[in-house]
C-alpha positions in Angstrom: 16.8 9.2 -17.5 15.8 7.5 -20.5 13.0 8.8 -23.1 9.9 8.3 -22.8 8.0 5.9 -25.2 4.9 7.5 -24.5 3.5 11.3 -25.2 2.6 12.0 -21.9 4.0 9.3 -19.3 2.0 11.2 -16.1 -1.2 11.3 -17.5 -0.8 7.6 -18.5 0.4 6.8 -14.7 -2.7 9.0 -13.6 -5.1 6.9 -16.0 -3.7 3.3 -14.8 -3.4 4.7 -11.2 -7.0 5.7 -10.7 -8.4 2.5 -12.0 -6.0 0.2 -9.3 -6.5 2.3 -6.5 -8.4 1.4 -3.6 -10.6 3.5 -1.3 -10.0 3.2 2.4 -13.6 3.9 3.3 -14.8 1.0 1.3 -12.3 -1.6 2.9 -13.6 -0.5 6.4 -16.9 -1.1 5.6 -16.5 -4.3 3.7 -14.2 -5.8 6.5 -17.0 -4.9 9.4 -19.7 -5.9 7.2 -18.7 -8.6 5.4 -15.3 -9.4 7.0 -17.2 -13.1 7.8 -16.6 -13.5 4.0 -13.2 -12.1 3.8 -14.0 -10.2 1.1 -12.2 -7.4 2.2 -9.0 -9.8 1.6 -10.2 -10.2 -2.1 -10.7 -6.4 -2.3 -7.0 -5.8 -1.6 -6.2 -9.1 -4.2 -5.1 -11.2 -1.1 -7.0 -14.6 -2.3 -5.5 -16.8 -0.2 -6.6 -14.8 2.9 -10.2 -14.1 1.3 -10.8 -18.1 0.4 -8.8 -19.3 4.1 -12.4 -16.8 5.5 -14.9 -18.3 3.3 -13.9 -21.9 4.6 -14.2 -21.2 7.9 -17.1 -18.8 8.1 -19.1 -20.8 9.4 -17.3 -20.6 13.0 -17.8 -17.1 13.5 -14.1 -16.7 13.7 -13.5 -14.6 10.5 -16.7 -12.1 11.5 -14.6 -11.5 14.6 -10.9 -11.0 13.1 -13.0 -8.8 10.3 -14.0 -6.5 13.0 -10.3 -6.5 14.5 -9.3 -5.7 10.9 -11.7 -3.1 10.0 -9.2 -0.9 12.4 -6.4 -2.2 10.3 -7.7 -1.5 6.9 -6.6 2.1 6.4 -2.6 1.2 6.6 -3.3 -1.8 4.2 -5.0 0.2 1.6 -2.5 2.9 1.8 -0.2 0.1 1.0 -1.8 -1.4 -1.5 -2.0 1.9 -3.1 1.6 2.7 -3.0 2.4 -0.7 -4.5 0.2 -0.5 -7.5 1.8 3.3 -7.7 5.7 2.1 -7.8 4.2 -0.7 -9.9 2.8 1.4 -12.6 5.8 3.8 -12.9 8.1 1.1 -12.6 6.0 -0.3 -15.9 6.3 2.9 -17.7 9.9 4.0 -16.6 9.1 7.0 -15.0 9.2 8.2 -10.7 6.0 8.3 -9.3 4.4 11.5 -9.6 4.6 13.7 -6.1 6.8 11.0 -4.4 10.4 12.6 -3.2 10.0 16.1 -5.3 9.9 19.1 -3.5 6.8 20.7 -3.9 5.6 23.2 -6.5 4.7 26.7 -6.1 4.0 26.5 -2.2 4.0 29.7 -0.9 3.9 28.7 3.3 4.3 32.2 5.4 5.5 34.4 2.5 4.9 37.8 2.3 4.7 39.8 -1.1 7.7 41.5 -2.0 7.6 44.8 -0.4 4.8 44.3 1.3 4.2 45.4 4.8 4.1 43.1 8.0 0.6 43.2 9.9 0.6 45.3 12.4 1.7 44.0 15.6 3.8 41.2 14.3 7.5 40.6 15.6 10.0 40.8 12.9 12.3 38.0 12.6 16.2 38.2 13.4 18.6 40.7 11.7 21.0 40.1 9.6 24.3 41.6 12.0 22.3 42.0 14.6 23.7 40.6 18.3 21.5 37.5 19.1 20.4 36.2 22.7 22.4 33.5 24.1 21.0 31.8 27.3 23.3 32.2 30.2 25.1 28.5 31.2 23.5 26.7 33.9 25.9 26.6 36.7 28.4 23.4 37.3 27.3 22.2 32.8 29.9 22.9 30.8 28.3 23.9 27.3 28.6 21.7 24.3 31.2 22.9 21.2 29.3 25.2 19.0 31.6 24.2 15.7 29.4 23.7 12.9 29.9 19.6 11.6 31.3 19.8 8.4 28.9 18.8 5.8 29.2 17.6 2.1 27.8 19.7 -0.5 26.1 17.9 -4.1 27.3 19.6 -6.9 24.5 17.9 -8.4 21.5 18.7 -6.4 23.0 21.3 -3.8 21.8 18.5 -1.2 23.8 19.2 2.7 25.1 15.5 3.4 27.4 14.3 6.6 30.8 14.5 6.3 32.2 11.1 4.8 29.2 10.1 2.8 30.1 8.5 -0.4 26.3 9.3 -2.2 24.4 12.4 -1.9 21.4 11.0 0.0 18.9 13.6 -2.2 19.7 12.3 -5.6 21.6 9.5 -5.0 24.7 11.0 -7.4 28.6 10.1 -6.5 29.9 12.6 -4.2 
């Protein structure tokens, strides 16, 4: 990737990001309260939509589709949101922060080292140990157990099918 321009590209994203974003509850309450006006559609920079509203709210029409689209508004602001995200990173030449990375310093149903399980709690498979293989239903005949032979990124360690000409984790030649 190319150098950055700025000191700290994140914390610029993070700046730029939190002054573009929209807030789903806000675009509920604006499209049930005021969805007669449309100004839920200029909230989420949709003028056309927002000034189509204000000409026909006189009818009544718009006050009902704003209460339709109240239900609606939570998948649109997401949307907007993710669009003003790529946009911003896109402008400053970085990824979007969080989006595609693995995450950092998760520890999910990890134990100490050395530490003890709680009592009562089934250990997990054995390395060597026999493991239990259901008996075959009569008159199936079982699937082939051969493992499909995968693809290995030298670049990323990423597991990709057999054949595949990109590694589907970084994107790198295989």
């Amino acid at each position: 990737m190319s150098t950055y321009t700025y000191p700290n590209p994140e914390a610029m994203f993070y700046q730029q990001y939190g002054a573009a974003k929209r807030d789903e509850v806000v675009g509920i309450l604006l499209a049930l309260f005021l969805g007669n006006f449309g100004v839920h559609h200029f909230y989420l920079r949709r003028t056309g939509l927002g000034i189509l509203y204000l000409c026909f709210c006189w009818t009544g029409i718009p006050a009902l589709l704003g209460f339709i689209e109240c239900f609606f508004m939570p998948g649109r602001v997401r949307e907007f949101n993710s669009i003003q995200a790529a946009a911003i990173a896109a402008s400053l030449g970085i990824p979007v922060p969080g989006w595609g990375q693995a995450p950092v310093n998760v520890m999910v149903n990890m134990q100490a080292a050395g530490a003890m399980p709680p009592a009562g709690a089934v250990p997990g498979p054995v390395v060597g140990a026999a493991t239990y293989a259901p008996p075959p239903l009569a008159g199936l005949v079982p699937a082939p157990t051969a493992a499909a032979p995968v693809a290995v990124c030298t670049h990323c360690q990423f597991a990709n099918a057999a054949g595949a000409k990109f590694c589907a984790g970084c994107g790198q030649a295989l």
